[in-house]
KOLNUSE-524756 format. One record per residue (C-alpha): residue number from 1; x, y, z. Coordinates in steps of 0.001 Angstrom, whole numbers. Last residue first. Layout:
N
PT   resi        px        py        pz
PT    NUM         X         Y         Z
...
// end
This chain:
540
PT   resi        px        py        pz
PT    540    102978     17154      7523
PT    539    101586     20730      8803
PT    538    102175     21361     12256
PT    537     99847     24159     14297
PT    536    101833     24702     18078
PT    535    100533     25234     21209
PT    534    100464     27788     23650
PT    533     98669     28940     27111
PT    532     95885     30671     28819
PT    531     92921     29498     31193
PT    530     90666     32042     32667
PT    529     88074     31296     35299
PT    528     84659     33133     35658
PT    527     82758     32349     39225
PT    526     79857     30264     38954
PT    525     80488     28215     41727
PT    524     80733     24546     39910
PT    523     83258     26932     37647
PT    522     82516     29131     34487
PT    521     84711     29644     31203
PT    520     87383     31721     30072
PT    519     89506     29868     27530
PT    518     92345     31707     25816
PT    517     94806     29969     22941
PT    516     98446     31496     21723
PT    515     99457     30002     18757
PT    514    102992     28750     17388
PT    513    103712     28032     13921
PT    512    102546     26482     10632
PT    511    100303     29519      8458
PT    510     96427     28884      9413
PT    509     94536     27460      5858
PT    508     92125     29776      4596
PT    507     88948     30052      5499
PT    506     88784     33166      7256
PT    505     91436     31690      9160
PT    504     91737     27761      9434
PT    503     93094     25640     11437
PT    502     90127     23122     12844
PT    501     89370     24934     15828
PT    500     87470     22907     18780
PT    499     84893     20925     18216
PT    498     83163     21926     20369
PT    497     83960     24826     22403
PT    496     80882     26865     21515
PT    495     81107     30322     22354
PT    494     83652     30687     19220
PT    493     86814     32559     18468
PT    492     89123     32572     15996
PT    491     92350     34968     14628
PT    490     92459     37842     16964
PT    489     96086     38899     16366
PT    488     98451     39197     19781
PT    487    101739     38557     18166
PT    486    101851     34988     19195
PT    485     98196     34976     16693
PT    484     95458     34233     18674
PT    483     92998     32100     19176
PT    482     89729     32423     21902
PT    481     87486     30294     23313
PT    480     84679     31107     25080
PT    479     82953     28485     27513
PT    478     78879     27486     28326
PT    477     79209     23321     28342
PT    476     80449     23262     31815
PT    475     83416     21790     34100
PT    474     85734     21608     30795
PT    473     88087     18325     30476
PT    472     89106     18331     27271
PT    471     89571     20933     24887
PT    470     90044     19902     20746
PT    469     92309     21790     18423
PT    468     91208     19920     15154
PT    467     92730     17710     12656
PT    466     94495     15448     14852
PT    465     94211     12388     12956
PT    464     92090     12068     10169
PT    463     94432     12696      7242
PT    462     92911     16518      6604
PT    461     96080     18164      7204
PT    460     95200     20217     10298
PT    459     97868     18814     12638
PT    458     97336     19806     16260
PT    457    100284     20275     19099
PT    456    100314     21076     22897
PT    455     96940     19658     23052
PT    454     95159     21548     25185
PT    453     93971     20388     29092
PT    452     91650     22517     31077
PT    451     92848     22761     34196
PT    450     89583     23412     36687
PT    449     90991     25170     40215
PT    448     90074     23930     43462
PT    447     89338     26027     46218
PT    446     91441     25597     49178
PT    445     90134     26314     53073
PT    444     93167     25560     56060
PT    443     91295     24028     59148
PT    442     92952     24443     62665
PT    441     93626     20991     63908
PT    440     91246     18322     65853
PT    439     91716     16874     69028
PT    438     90113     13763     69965
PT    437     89284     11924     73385
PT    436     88297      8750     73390
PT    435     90164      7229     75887
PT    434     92512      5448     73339
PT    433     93897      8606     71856
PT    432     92457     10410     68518
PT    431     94512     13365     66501
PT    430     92481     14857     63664
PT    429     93958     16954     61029
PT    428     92007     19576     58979
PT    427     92016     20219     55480
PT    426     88972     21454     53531
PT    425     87653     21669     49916
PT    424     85698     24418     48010
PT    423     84968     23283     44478
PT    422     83936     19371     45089
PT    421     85541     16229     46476
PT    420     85204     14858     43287
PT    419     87533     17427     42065
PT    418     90307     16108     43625
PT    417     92781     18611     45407
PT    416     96573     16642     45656
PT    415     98270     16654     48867
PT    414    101567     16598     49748
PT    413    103602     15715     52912
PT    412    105998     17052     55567
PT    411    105683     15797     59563
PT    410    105202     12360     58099
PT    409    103084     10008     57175
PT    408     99613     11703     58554
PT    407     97068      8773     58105
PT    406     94871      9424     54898
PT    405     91089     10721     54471
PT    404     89683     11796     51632
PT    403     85828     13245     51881
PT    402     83203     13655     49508
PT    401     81366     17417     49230
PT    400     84270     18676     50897
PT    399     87308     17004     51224
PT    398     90335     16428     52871
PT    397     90687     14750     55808
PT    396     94010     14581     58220
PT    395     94928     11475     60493
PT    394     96903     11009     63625
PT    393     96100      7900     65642
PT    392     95997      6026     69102
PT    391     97996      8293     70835
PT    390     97991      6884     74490
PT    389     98873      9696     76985
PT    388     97598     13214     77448
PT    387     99539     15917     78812
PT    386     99502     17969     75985
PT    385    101375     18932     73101
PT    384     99614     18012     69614
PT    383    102135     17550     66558
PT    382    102911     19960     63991
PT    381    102045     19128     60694
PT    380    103894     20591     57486
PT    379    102045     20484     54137
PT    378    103318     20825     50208
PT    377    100508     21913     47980
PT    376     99419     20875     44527
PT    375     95828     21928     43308
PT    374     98132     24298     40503
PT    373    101932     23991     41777
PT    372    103354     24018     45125
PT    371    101251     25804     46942
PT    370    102612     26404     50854
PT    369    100429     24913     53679
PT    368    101185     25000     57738
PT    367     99244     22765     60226
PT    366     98630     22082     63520
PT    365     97768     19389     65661
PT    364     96676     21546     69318
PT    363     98747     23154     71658
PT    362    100003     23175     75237
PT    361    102690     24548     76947
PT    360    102878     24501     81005
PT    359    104149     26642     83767
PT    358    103640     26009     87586
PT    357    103516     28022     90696
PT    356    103556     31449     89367
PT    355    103310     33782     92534
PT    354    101051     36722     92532
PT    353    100132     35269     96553
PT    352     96965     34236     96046
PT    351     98326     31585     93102
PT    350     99519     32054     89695
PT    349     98858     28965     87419
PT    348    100797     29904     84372
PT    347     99434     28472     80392
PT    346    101093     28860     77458
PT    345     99224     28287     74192
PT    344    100270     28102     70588
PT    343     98231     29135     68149
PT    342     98251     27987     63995
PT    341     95721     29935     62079
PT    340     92799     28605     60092
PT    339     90036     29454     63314
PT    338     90716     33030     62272
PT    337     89570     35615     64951
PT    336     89485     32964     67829
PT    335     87813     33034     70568
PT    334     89753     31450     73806
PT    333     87551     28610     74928
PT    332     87944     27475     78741
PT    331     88688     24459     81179
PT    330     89423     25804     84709
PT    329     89919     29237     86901
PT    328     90275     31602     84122
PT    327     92668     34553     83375
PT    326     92455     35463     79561
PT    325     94915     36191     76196
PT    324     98091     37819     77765
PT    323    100420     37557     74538
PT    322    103016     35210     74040
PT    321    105424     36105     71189
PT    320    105765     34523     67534
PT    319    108251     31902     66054
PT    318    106234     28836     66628
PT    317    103125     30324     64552
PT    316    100466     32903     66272
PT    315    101284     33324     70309
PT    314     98722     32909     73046
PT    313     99052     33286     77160
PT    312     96759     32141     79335
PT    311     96656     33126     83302
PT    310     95050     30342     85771
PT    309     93584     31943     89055
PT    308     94564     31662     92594
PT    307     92515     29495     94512
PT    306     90437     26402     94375
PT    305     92122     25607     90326
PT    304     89984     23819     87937
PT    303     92063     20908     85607
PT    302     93037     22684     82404
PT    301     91060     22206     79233
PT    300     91795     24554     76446
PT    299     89218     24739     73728
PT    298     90084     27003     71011
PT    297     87672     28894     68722
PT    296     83743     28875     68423
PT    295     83220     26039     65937
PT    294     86644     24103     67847
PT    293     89865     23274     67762
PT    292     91981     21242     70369
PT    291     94166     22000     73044
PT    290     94904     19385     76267
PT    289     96235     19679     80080
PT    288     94601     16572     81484
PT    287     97500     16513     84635
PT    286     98012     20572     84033
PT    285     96358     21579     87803
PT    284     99197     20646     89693
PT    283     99489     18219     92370
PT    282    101648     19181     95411
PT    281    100118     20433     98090
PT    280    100968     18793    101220
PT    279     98797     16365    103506
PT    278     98924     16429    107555
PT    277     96684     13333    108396
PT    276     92518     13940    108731
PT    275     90248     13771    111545
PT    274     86734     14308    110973
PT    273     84543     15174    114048
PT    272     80801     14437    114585
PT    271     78457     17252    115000
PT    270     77715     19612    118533
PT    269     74389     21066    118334
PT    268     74101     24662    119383
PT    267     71706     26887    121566
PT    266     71234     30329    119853
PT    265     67498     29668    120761
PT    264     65269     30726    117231
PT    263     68971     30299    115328
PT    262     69516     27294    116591
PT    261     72571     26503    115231
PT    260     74071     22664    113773
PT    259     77759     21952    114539
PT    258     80274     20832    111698
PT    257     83434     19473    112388
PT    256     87076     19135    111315
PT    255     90172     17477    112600
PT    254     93553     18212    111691
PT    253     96645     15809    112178
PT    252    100581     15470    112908
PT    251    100665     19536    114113
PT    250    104051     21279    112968
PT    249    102473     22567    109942
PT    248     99794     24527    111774
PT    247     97012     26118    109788
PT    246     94888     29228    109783
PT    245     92712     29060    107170
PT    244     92553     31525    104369
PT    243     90740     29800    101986
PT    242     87809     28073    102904
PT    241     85762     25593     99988
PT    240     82823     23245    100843
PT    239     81403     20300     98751
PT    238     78364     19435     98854
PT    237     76902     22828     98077
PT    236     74249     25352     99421
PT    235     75247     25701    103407
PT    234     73746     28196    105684
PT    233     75645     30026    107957
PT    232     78892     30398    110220
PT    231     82531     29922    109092
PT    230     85594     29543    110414
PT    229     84867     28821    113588
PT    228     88200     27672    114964
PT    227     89294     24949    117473
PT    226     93037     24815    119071
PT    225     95980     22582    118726
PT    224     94604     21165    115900
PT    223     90601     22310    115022
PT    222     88308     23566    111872
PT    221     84727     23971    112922
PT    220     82043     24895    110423
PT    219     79096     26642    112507
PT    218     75516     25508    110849
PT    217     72766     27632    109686
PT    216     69443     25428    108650
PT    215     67406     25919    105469
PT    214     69610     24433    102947
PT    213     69618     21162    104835
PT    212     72795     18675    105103
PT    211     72946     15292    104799
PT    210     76222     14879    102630
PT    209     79598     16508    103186
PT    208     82937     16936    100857
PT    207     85460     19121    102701
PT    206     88090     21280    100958
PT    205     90308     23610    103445
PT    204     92663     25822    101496
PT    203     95857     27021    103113
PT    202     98152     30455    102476
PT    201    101474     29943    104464
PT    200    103593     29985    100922
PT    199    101268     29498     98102
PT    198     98123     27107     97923
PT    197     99040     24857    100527
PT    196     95759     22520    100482
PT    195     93985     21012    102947
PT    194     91765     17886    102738
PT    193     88505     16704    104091
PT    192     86310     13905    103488
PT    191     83085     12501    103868
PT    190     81543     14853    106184
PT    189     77740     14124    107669
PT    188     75486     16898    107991
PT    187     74794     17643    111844
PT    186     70822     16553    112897
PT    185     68365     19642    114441
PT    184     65306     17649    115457
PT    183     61334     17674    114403
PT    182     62071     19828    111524
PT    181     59938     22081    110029
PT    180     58905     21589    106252
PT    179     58325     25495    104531
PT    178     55728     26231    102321
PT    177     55050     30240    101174
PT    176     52037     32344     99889
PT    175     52401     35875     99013
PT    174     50291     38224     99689
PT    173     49968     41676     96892
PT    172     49688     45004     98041
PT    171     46105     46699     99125
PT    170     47094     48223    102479
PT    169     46897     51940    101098
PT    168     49797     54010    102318
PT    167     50574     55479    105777
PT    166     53908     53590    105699
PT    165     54354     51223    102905
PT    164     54081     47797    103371
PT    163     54541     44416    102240
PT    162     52831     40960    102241
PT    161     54340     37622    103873
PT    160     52226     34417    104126
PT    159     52930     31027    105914
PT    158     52289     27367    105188
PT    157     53290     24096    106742
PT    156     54681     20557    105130
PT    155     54850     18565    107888
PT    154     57135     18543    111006
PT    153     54171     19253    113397
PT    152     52640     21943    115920
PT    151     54410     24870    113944
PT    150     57483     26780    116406
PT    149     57396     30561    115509
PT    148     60230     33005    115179
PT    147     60731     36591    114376
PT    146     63394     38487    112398
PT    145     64230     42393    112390
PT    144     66976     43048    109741
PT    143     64181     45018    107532
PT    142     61484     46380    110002
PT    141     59231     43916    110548
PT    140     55723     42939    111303
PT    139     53668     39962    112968
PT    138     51031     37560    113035
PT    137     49245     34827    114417
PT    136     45758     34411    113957
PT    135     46072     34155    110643
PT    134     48964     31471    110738
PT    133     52522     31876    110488
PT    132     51183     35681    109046
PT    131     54865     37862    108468
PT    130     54140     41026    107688
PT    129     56164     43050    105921
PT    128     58011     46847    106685
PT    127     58993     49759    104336
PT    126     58271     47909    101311
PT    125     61316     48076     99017
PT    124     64438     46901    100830
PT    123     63222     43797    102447
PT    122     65779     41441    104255
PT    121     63107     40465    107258
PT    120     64049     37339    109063
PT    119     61882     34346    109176
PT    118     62763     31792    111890
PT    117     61429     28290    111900
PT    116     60835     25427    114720
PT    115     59939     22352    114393
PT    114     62045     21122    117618
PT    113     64924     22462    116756
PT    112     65167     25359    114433
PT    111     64837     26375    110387
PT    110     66050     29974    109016
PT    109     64221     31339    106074
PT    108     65498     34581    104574
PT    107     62935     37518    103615
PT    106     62095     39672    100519
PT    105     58210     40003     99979
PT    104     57852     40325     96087
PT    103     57127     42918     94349
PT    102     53551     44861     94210
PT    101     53515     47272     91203
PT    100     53219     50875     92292
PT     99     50995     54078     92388
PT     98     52234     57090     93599
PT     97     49428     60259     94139
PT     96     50554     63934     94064
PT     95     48051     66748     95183
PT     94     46829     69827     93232
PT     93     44514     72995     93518
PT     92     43077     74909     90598
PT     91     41065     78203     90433
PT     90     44085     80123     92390
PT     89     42127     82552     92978
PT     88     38264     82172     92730
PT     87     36016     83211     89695
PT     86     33361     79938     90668
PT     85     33929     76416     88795
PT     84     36225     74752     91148
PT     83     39030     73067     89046
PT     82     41127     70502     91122
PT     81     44422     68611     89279
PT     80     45384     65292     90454
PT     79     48633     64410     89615
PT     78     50460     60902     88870
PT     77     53553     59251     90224
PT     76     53751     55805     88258
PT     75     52673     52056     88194
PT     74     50137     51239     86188
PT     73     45913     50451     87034
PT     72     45333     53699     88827
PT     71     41323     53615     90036
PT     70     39349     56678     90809
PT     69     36616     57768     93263
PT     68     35206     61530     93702
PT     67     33899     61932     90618
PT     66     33205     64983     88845
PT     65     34927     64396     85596
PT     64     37410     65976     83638
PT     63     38961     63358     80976
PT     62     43079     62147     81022
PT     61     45668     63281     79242
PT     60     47893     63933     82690
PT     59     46581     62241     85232
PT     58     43151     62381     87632
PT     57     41400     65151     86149
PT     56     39052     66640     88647
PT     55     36071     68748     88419
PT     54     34510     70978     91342
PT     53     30855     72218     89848
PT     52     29696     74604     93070
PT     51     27238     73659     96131
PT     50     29273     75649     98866
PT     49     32722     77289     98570
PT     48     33604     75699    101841
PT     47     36771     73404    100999
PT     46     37179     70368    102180
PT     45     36248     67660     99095
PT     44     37231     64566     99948
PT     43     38425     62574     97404
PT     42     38425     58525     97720
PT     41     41746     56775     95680
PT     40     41520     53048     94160
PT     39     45205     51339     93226
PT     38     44883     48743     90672
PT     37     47809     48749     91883
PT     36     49969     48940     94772
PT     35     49049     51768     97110
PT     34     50208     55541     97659
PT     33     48664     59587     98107
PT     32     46292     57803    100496
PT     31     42458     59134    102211
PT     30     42522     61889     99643
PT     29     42016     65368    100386
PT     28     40255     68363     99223
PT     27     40846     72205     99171
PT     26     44141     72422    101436
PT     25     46076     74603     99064
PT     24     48652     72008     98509
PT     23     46240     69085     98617
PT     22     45763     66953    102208
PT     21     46506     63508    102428
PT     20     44041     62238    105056
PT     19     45324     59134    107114
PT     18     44379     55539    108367
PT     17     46673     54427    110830
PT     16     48365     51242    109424
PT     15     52197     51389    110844
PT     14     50788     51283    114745
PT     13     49357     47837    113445
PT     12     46147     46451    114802
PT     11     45199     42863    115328
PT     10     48397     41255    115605
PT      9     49485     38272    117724
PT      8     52954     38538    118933
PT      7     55748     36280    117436
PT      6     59216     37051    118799
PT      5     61289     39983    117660
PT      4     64539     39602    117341
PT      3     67537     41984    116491
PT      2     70013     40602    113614
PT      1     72964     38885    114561
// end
């Protein structure tokens, strides 16, 4: 416990005597070589050369002058430079100033009985603070020294702190402060308490209280055949968490309590007990176990874990190996590289001890595409494991700028790109259950490719019918087409696809046979596609 000082009331400080900072050749002095800025320095001149020009400059870049009085407004360690103006030697003399930013006072707040409050000193830049309950009642310390004042009521009440440096300027910053006394110590109020066998002889305590203040240290009891402090201090959370506690198996109950401190009186406050049954560990932390893709990568949610620590494991396709991917303590996101990949998780709770207490697999729908021909491809889904229950549905969508969607039939099915659902289109399969939560696959990216159909046969014979070799189906307007001979002979080609060729070369009627045709054209993305194949000229 820190050492105590109780409240005195200051009008002089043995840390404040006033002091000359004498130069390194002892020509002039300054009344303080440090103070928070703006951070005003006198010069006293102490030399005895008489009625002679002495200028200064006060920091580096800075204009001579013959003033006696300047003003540092940023923080650093700055020379002053003398320069007498006789033939002397040395002709210059210096001295070191340090100005600084004020920070804030750094102290801990301890409330008492009987509005009562404690204020204990954890500074580590000034070299002391002062504490002012009121201002006529006042007092310093040394960091770990604490002091304590009682306020006349329970409302709202004031106090400043400012720091210090020794023998430096006393112009730092105060800081104002509220604090709300109370009129009695009270005991917070525990709701429940369990204990936990974490690994072999290693027990958690986990109490849920209410009622308690931030500002007061309490003494956390835990008691069977014996009662054990085993833990002092302020609380900051509703529910409390001790590992480590020495527990007896053989007992047929616990109890727990938590006592109140006076810190200003040491005297303590007994609170009510909480008796609880011997309980054994046994739930594991996989009961909403559950994968599912998201923007950022892989959500894995795992219930959280009081001790110990949760290690994840991931492995690319069903046939791969488990690699070490994180250690967490509950629900996470493991980044992804490529959120199109299919990962498989394993997840190990090892508690305190380096011992794996439980095991569990876990991934989200996946799924696996091979082409099968051009915007044709055959699909295999894997289903979600997890430890949820109550599939309501397992559907995929397809799409991009519309949007198919179809149940899942089977673990293998096809799928057809449509171009109404635009250039670029996107699989992903969606798994909902009937509390709302869904998981959604890793997302496989296809980009649909134009087929331009060609007659596989034309007759230019003039009848009417099938005179020309027409295209069908092109995305755009702008297209080259090409004819060739099936030896490779240039023998047409246009920029304009319509109306197609009508047969002839150089205006002479093409010999019957087969011809090799090549369109190259644009897509919706501008990107040049090439489209080759046969067909054969008849003559009837």
């Amino acid at each position: 416990m820190p050492h105590r000082i109780y409240i005195l009331s200051l009008l002089f400080s043995p840390f404040l005597l006033a002091a000359q900072i004498v130069s390194n050749n002892g020509r002039f002095a300054v009344d303080f070589d440090r103070g928070c800025v703006p951070f005003e320095i006198n010069v006293t001149e102490l030399d005895a050369f008489g009625n002679i020009t002495r200028q200064y400059f006060y920091e580096d870049g800075a204009t001579e002058t013959t003033s006696t009085t300047y003003t540092y407004n940023v923080a650093d360690t700055f020379r002053i430079v003398q320069v007498v103006g006789i033939d002397v030697t040395p002709k210059t003399d210096t001295l070191f100033v340090i100005a600084v930013d004020p920070t804030e006072t750094n102290f801990s707040v301890e409330k008492c009985n009987l509005n009562g409050v404690s204020i204990t000193s954890e500074e580590q830049i000034y070299d002391f603070i002062r504490v002012y309950f009121t201002p006529a009642d006042s007092v310093s310390l040394l960091s770990g020294e604490s002091a304590s004042y009682n306020y006349p009521a329970n409302t709202t009440q004031s106090f400043q702190t400012k720091g210090f440096y020794t023998n430096a300027k006393e112009n730092c910053t105060t800081f104002d402060h509220t604090v709300n006394p109370l009129p009695s110590l009270t005991t917070p109020d525990i709701l429940s308490a369990s204990v936990s066998e974490t690994c072999l002889n290693h027990f958690v305590l986990v109490a849920e209280i209410q009622n308690y203040d931030s500002l007061v240290n309490y003494q956390v009891v835990f008691e069977q055949s014996n009662s054990v402090v085993i833990y002092e201090g302020k609380l900051d959370s509703t529910i409390l968490v001790f590992s480590g506690i020495s527990y007896e198996k053989t007992e047929s109950q616990y109890c727990v309590k938590i006592n109140a401190v006076d810190i200003c009186t040491a005297d303590i406050m007994e609170g009510a007990q909480f008796c609880q049954d011997i309980t054994e560990f046994s739930s594991t932390p996989f009961e909403n176990l559950h994968s599912g893709y998201t923007e950022s990568g892989i959500f894995i949610n795992v219930d959280s874990v009081l001790s110990g620590e949760l290690l994840a494991y991931r492995k690319f396709g069903a046939d791969g190996d488990f690699e070490l991917r994180q250690t967490a303590q509950n629900a996470f996101t493991d980044p992804a590289g490529s959120l199109s990949r299919e990962y498989f998780y394993r997840i190990d709770y090892l508690d305190t001890c380096g011992q794996v207490l439980f095991s569990a697999e876990t991934n989200p729908p996946l799924l696996n595409s091979s082409r099968q021909e051009e915007n044709t491809y055959q699909i295999s889904f894997t289903s979600p494991v997890n430890f949820l229950s109550g599939l309501s549905s397992i559907s995929y969508e397809l799409g991009n700028e519309t949007t198919t969607s179809e149940s899942i039939p089977d673990e293998q099915f096809e799928i057809s790109l449509n171009p109404e659902n635009g250039t670029r289109q996107f699989l992903q399969a969606r798994a909902e259950y009937n509390d709302g939560t869904v998981l959604l696959s890793n997302q496989i990216t296809y980009k649909y490719k134009p087929i331009i159909y060609v007659p596989t046969a034309f007759t230019p014979n003039g009848d009417g019918l099938n005179d020309t070799l027409e295209l069908f189906g092109l995305p755009t307007e702008s297209a080259t087409i090409s004819i060739y001979t099936r030896w490779g002979q240039l023998i047409f080609t246009s920029n304009e696809p319509s109306p197609g060729w009508d047969g002839f070369i150089a205006g002479d009627p093409a010999p019957e046979g087969v011809y090799l045709y090549e369109v190259i054209f644009d897509d919706s993305d501008g990107v040049k596609v090439t489209q080759k194949g046969t067909f054969a000229l008849i003559k009837k």
